[in-house]
N, C-alpha and C positions, 0 to 999 in steps of 0.2 A: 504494500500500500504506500502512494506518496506519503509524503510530511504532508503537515497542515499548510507549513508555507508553499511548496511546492505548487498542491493544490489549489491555493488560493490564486498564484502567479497565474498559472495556466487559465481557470475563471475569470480574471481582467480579462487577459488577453481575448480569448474567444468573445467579448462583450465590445469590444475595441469598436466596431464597424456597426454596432445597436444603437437600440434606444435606453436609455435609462433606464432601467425597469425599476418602479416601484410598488410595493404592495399596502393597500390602502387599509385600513383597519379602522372598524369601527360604524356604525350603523349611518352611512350614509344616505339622508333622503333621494329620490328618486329627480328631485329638481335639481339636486348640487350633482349627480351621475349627470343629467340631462346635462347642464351649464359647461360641464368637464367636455361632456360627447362634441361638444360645440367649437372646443379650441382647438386651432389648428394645429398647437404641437405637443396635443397630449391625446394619446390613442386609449380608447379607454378597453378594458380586457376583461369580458366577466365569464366565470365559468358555461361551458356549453350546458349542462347538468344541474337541476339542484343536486344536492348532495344528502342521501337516505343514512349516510350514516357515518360514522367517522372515518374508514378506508374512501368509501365514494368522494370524503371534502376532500382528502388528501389526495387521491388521483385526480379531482379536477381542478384541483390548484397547481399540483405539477403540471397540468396540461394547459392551464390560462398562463402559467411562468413562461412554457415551453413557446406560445405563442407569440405573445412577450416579446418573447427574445429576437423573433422575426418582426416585428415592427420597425416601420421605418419615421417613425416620427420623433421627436426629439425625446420626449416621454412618450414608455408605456404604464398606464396606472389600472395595473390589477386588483380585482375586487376580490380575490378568494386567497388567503393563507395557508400554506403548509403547515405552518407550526398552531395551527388554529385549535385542534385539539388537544394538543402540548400545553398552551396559553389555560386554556380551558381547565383541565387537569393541574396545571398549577395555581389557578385562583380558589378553585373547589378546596385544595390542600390546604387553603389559608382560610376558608371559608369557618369563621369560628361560632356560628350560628348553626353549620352541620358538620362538624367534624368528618373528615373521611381519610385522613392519612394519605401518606405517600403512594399508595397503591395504584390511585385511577393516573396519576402524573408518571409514574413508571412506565406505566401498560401502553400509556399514549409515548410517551419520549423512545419508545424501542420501538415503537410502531415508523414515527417519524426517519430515526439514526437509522433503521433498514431502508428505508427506501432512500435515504439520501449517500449512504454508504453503494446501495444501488445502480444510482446516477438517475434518478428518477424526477430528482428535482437537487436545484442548489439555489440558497437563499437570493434572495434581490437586490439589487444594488441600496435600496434604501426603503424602510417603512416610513410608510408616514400618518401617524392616528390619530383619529378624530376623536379629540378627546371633549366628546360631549358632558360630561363627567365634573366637567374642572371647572364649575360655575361660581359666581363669586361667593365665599363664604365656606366652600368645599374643599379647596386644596391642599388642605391638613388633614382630611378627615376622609380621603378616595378610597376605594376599592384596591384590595392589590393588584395590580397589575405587570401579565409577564413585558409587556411591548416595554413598558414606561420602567419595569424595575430590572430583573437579570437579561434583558434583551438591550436595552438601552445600557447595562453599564458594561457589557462587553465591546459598544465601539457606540459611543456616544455620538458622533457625528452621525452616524449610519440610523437612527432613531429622529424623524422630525415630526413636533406637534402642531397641530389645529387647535386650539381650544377655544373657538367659537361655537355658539350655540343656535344661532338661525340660518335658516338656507342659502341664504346672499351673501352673509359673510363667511359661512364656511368656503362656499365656493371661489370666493377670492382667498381663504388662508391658504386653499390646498394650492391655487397656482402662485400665490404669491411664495410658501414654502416650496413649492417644485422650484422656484428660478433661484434659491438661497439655499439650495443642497451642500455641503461642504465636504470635499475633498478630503479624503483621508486612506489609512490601513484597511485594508477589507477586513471579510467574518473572520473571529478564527474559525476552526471546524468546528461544526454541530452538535459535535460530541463536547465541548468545551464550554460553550456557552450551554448545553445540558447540564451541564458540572456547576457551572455558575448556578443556573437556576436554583439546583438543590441547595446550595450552599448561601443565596440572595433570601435577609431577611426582610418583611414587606414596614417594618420601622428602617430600613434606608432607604426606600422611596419618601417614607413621611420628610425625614431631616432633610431631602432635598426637593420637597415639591415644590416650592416656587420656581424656577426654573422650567418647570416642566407647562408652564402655562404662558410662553411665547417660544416661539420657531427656534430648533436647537441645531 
């Protein structure tokens, strides 16, 4: 098996000659997709499929990434996540109103690390989450979150947020955050920022939430 850097070298390169691929996170209204479908240099990417169950989101996210990557427009903004049931299984984990253990976060994170050890899918050049969440009066007190806490501190550039809350202004934070992407180290491997996860407690997102509510 490559190194992780190895790996990563080679993913630039074959990205060289694309679009930016970003993956969008977060319930965005059907007016801020339309607003997005409308700009000339962002191709918007949404799964062919709904997704029946957690293997279904993660093949049709691999396959909207895979798409992705053939666009020719400056951005492509994907609407489906790989790591969606990963995220999911790490909030549950924190979830201290139903306790459920490390279990359902395992099951999904070895779900994920096969298919991406696979070649089935490799992360995106940047997320970017709509963090509807972060209103005023809240950003002490948020949900944990994987995007915003062990995904965001393994390449902090590589994480940018939205934290508008109505349809017109989201639609300009997501293009105004696409042209303010910042240049940096890519992923490490998937296996790493897994590792992170387990080890990211959801009181270090608290100590740095302010931050997290303008464009990173």
């Amino acid at each position: 098996m490559n190194s992780p850097h190895g790996r990563a070298a080679s993913i630039e390169a074959m990205r060289r000659n694309g679009s930016t691929v970003v993956v969008l996170v977060g319930a965005a209204p059907g007016q801020v997709l339309a607003a997005l479908d409308r700009s000339m240099n962002v191709a918007l990417i949404r799964p062919a499929d709904p997704a029946d169950d957690d293997s279904d989101e993660l093949q049709a996210a691999a396959e909207a990434l895979q798409r992705a990557g053939r666009a020719t427009s400056p951005y492509a903004l994907v609407t489906a996540d790989p790591l969606a049931a990963v995220a999911a299984g790490w909030r549950a984990m924190w979830d201290v109103s139903r306790p459920q253990g490390p279990a359902g976060f395992e099951q999904e994170a070895a779900r994920a690390l096969t298919a991406w050890r696979a070649g089935r899918f490799e992360l995106p050049d940047y997320y970017l989450v709509l963090a509807t969440a972060l209103e005023a009066g809240e950003a002490g007190d948020q949900r944990p979150d994987f995007h915003l806490g062990p995904l965001r501190s393994a390449r902090s550039h590589r994480v940018a947020v939205v934290a508008a809350t109505e349809p017109a202004q989201q639609a300009v934070g997501v293009l105004q955050a696409l042209g303010s992407l910042r240049h940096g180290p890519w992923w490490p491997g998937l296996d790493e920022i897994i590792d992170t996860a387990r080890r990211f407690y959801p009181d270090s997102l608290a100590e740095s939430s302010a931050p997290l509510a303008t464009l990173s």
